[in-house]
C-alpha positions as CSV (number, residue, x, y, z in Angstrom):
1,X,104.1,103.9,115.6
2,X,100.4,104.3,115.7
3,X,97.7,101.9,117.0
4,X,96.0,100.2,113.8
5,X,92.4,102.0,115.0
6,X,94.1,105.3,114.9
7,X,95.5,104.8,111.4
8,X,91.8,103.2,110.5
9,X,90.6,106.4,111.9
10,X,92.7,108.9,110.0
11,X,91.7,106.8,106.6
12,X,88.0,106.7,107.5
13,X,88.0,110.7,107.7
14,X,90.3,110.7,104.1
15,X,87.7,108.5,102.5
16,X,84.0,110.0,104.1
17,X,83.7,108.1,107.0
18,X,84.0,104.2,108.3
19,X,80.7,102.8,105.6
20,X,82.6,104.7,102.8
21,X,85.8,102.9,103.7
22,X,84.7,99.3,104.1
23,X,82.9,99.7,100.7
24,X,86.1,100.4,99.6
25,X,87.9,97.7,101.0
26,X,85.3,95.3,100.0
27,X,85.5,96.3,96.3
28,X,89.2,96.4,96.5
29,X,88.8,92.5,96.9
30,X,86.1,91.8,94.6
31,X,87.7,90.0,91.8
32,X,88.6,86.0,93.3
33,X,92.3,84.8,92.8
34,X,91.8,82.7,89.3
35,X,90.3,79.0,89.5
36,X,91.7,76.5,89.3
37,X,95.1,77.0,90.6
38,X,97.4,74.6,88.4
39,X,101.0,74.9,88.6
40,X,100.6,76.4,85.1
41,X,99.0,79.0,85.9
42,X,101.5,79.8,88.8
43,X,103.5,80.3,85.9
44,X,101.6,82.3,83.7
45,X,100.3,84.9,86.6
46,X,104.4,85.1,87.6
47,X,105.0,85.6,83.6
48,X,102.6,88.1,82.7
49,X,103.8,90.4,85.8
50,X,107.1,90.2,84.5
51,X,106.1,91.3,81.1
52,X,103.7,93.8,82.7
53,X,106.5,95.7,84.7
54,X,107.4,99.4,83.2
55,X,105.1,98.2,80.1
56,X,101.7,98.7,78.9
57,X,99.7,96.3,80.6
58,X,97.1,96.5,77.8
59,X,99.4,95.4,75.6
60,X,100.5,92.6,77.3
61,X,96.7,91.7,78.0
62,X,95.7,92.2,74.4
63,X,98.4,90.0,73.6
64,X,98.2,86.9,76.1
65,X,96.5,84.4,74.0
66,X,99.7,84.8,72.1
67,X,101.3,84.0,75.3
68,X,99.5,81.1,76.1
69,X,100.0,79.3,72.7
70,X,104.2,80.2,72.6
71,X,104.7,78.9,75.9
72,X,102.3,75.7,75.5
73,X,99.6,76.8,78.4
74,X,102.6,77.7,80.4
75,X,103.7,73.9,81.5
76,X,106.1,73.5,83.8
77,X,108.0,70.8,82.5
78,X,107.5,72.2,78.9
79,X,108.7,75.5,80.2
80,X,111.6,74.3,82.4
81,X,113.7,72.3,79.3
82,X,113.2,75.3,76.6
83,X,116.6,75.5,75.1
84,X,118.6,78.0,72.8
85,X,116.7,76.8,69.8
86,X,113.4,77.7,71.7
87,X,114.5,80.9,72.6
88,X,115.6,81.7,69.1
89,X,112.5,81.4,68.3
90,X,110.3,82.8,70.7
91,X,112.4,86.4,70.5
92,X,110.8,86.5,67.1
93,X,107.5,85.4,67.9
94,X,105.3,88.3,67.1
95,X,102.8,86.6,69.3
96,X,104.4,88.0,72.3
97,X,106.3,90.8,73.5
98,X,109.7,90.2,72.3
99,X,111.4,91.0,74.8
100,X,114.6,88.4,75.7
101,X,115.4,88.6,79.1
102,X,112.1,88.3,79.9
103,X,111.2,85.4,77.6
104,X,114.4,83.8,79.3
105,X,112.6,84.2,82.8
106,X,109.7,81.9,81.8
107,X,112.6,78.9,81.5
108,X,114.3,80.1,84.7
109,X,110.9,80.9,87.0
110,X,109.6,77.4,85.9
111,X,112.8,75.4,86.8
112,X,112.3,77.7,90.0
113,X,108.8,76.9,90.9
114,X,109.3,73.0,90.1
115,X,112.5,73.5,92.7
116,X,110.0,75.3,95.4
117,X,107.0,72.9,95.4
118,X,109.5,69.7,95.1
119,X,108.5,69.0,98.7
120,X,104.8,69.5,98.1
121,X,102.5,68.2,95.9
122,X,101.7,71.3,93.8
123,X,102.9,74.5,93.3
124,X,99.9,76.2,95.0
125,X,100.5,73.8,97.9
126,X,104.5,74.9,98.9
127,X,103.2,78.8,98.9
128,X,99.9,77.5,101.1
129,X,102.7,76.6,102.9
130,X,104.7,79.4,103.4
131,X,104.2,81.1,107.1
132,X,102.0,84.0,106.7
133,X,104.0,85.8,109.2
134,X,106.5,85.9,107.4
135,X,105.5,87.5,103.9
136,X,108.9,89.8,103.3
137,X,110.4,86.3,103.6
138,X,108.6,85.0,100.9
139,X,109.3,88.1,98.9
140,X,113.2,87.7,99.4
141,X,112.6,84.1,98.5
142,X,110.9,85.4,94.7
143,X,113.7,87.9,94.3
144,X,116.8,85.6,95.2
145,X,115.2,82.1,93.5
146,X,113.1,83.8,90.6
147,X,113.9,85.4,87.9
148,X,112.7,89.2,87.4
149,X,110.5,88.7,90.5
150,X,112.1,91.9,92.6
151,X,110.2,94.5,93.8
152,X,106.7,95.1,93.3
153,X,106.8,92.4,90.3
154,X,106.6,89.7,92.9
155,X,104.1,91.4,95.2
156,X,101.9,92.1,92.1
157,X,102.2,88.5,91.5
158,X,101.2,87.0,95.0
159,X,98.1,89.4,94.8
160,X,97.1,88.6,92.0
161,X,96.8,84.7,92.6
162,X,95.0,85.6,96.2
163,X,98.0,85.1,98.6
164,X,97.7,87.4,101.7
165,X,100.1,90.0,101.9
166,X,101.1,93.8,101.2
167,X,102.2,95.4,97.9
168,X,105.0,98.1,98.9
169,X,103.6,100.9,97.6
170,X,104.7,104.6,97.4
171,X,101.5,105.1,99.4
172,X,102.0,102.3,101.6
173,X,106.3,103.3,102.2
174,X,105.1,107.3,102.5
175,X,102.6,105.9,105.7
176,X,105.3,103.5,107.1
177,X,107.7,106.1,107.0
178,X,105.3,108.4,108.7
179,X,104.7,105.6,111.7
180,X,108.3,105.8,112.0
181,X,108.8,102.3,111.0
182,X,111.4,102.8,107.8
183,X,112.9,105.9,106.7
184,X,112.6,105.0,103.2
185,X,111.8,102.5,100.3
186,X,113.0,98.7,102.4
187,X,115.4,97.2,100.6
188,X,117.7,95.8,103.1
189,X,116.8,92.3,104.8
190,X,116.6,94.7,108.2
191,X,114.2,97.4,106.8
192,X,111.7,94.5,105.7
193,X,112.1,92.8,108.9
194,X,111.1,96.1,110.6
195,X,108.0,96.4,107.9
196,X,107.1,92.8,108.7
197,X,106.8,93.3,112.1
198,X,105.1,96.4,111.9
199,X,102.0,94.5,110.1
200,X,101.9,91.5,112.5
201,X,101.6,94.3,115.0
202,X,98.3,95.5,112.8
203,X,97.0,92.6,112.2
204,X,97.2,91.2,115.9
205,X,95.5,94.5,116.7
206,X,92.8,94.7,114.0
207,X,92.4,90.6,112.9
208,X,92.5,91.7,109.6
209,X,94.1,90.4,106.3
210,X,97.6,92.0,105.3
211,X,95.6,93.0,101.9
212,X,93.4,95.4,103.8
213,X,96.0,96.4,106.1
214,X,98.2,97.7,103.3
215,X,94.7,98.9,101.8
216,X,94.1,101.0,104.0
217,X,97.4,102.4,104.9
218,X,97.5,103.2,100.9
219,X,94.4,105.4,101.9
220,X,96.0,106.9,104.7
221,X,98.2,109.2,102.2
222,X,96.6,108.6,98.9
């Protein structure tokens, strides 16, 4: 596995040089995580990834006022106690993508995230929480507590609302595997453990954020 400089360097040459790739980096982070942080909106950021993935996310843009009036601003106690009746109706609410798994997952992530902040005060608070070293952790936690929060889904979502970490892309996997640090997509608890470790190395070397650590491997290939 390479240094983190000499993987900087071989993105700084893809990209025009070392000013062309911090410009980069710096617009890759120039939207803020959304203000202010409510456990709601936990649970509409989680909710329109999962209604995002293998969709149009246009669509699902275009359509999230819809959203946001069907699931009451996305409360968590509203959300958590929706019940057949609810869900009759809501999988023929042309408001929203009608889609019934996926409306079920709004009822199931908010019972989830009420469950995962229980010894916090907030929602944003128990992920503040959450080690940083540990990020793949926190993914396994989203796939195995959450509903429809596998994959990128969940690492979507944890960008999205400004938690540090590293989205799995085919860019990112094609570099890891080129490091010699997987041999393909991690799935298995050991694989991520091995893709974990492989950042904190990074980071300790560079004393940069996960998010432009997986930047900038993304560049390395792509």
């Amino acid at each position: 596995m390479r240094n983190f400089d000499e993987i900087y360097a071989i993105t700084a040459t893809r990209k025009g040089g070392k000013d062309a790739l911090e410009a980069l980096l710096k617009n890759a982070q120039s939207v803020p995580p959304p203000s202010p942080r409510t456990d709601d909106r936990w649970l509409a950021c989680m909710t329109k990834c999962i209604f995002q993935a293998g969709f149009n996310w246009k669509v699902v843009e275009s359509m999230w006022p819809g959203f946001e009036a069907a699931f009451h601003g996305f409360d968590l106690d509203h959300c958590a106690f929706l019940h057949d009746e609810d869900f009759d109706r809501l999988v023929s609410d042309k408001r929203i993508v009608r889609h019934g798994t996926k409306i079920r997952s709004v009822q199931q992530n908010a019972v989830f995230l009420d469950e995962f902040s229980a010894d916090h005060d907030t929602v944003e608070a128990a992920f503040t929480a959450w080690p940083s070293h540990d990020f793949t952790g926190l993914l396994t936690t989203l796939k195995k507590r959450g509903s429809r929060l596998g994959g990128n889904t969940g690492q979507y979502f944890l960008r999205f609302m400004g938690v540090d970490g590293f989205i799995l892309s085919r860019d990112v996997v094609a570099r890891l595997v080129a490091e010699g640090v997987i041999d393909k997509t991690p799935t298995s608890q050991k694989a991520l453990a091995a893709v974990q470790n492989a950042f904190n190395t990074w980071q300790t070397q560079s004393g940069r954020s996960y998010t432009h650590i997986s930047r900038i491997l993304a560049m390395s290939i792509g």
